[in-house]
C-alpha positions, 0 to 999 in steps of 0.5 A, a space after each residue: 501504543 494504542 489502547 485496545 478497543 472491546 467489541 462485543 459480536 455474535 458468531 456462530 458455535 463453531 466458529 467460535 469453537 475453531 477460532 479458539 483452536 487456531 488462537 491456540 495454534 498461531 498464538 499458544 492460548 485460546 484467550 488470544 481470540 482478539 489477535 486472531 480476528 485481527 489477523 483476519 481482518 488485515 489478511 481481508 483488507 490486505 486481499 482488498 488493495 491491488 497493487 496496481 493502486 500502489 503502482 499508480 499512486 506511486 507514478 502519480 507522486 513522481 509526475 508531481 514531483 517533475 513538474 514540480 521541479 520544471 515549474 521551478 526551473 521555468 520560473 527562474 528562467 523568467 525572472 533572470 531574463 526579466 531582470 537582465 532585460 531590466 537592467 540591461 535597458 536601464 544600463 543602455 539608457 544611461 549610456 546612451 545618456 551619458 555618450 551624448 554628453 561626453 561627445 558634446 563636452 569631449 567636442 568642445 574642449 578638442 574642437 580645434 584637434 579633429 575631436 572625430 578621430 580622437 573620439 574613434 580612438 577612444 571608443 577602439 580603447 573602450 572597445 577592448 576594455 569593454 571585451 576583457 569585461 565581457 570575458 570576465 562576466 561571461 565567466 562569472 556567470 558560467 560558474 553561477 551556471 554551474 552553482 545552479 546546476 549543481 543544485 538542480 543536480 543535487 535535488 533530482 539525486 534527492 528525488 531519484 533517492 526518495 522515488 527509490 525509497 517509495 519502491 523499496 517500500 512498495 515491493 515491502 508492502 506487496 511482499 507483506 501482502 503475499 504473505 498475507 494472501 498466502 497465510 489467509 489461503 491457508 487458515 481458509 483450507 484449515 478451516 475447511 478441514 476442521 468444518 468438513 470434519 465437524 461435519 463428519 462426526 455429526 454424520 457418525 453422531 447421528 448414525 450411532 444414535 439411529 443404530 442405537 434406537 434401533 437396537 433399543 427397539 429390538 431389545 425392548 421387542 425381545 424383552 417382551 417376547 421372552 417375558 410372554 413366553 415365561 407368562 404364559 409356559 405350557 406342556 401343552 404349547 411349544 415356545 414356537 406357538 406361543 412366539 405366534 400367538 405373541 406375533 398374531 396378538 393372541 396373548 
């Protein structure tokens, strides 16, 4: 396994502040911080891949692995016809070669018993041994036919198994990257909650400060008054005159 790498960043308070949370939440402790922005990063990569270019890459791979195989076919081809071309005129001169003597000795010794009608009779004999060898090559080279297909066969099957696997794993990834895209769709709603309420308590925050002011204020106001009122009682003035001269500045 891989040894983790530290990184130091910068991130805002409250991402920070909720991040701990949602380590908490996904992972059960708020030092998990690490596995949290690596789920992150995956679920933004993951949103990143398309699938459509996994589906041509795994075209791409199928076509090569074709016109690998039809290279392969195209190239025994040639050289089994190359190399019975060759041994089929090396053959053909050495019995032409070997016919003209045999006539010449064959002629010399049965000059004096018609050696054309023996030699025809010989050729009919030579005629059916030569179709019993053709027959049984023909054969023999059937079943190398057969050897060679079967192979062939056995390889598409290894190549059709191998394409099914590279499928199998291509429907893995594109259901891993659902689940991805669905879990990042929720941790961004989460998150979207937990900042409009944040904001809302800084909105409720601010106004329970400004009431507060406020009242302060009025308690400061009133505190002034009662103390006029206090400093400066007289029979002679009723506590609505001097809340007057309090308000006019006349104290």
């Amino acid at each position: 396994m891989v040894a983790r790498q530290k990184e130091s960043v910068r991130l805002d308070p409250e991402i920070v502040s909720l991040g701990r949370k949602l380590a908490k939440q996904d992972f059960g402790s708020e030092k998990k911080f690490g596995l949290l922005i690596e789920n992150a990063i995956r679920a933004y990569h993951a949103r990143k891949v398309q699938p459509v270019e996994a589906s041509s890459l795994l075209s791409a791979t199928e076509q090569a692995l074709i016109d690998r195989i039809e290279k392969r076919v195209q190239d025994m081809g040639k050289q089994t016809v190359e190399r019975i071309a060759n041994l089929t005129a090396k053959s053909s001169f050495e019995t032409v070669y070997s016919s003209i003597i045999l006539e010449q000795i064959f002629d010399s010794l049965f000059n004096k018993s018609n050696p054309k009608q023996k030699r025809e009779e010989i050729r009919g004999l030579a005629a059916k041994r030569m179709q019993g060898r053709l027959d049984k090559e023909g054969a023999e080279k059937i079943s190398s036919l057969i050897q060679e297909n079967k192979a062939l066969e056995s390889e598409c099957n290894q190549i059709r198994e191998m394409l099914a696997q590279m499928a199998a794993q291509y429907e893995e990834l594109q259901k891993l990257h659902e689940s991805l895209n669905q879990k990042h769709e929720n941790q961004k709603a989460n998150t979207q909650h937990y900042y409009n309420r944040a904001r809302q308590l800084d909105q409720e925050k601010e106004e329970l400060t400004r009431q507060l002011r406020n009242q302060e204020k009025e308690n400061a106001s009133l505190q002034k008054k009662l103390q006029f009122l206090l400093d400066n009682y007289s029979r002679f003035k009723s506590n609505r005159n001097l809340i007057e001269e309090y308000e006019q500045g006349r104290y």
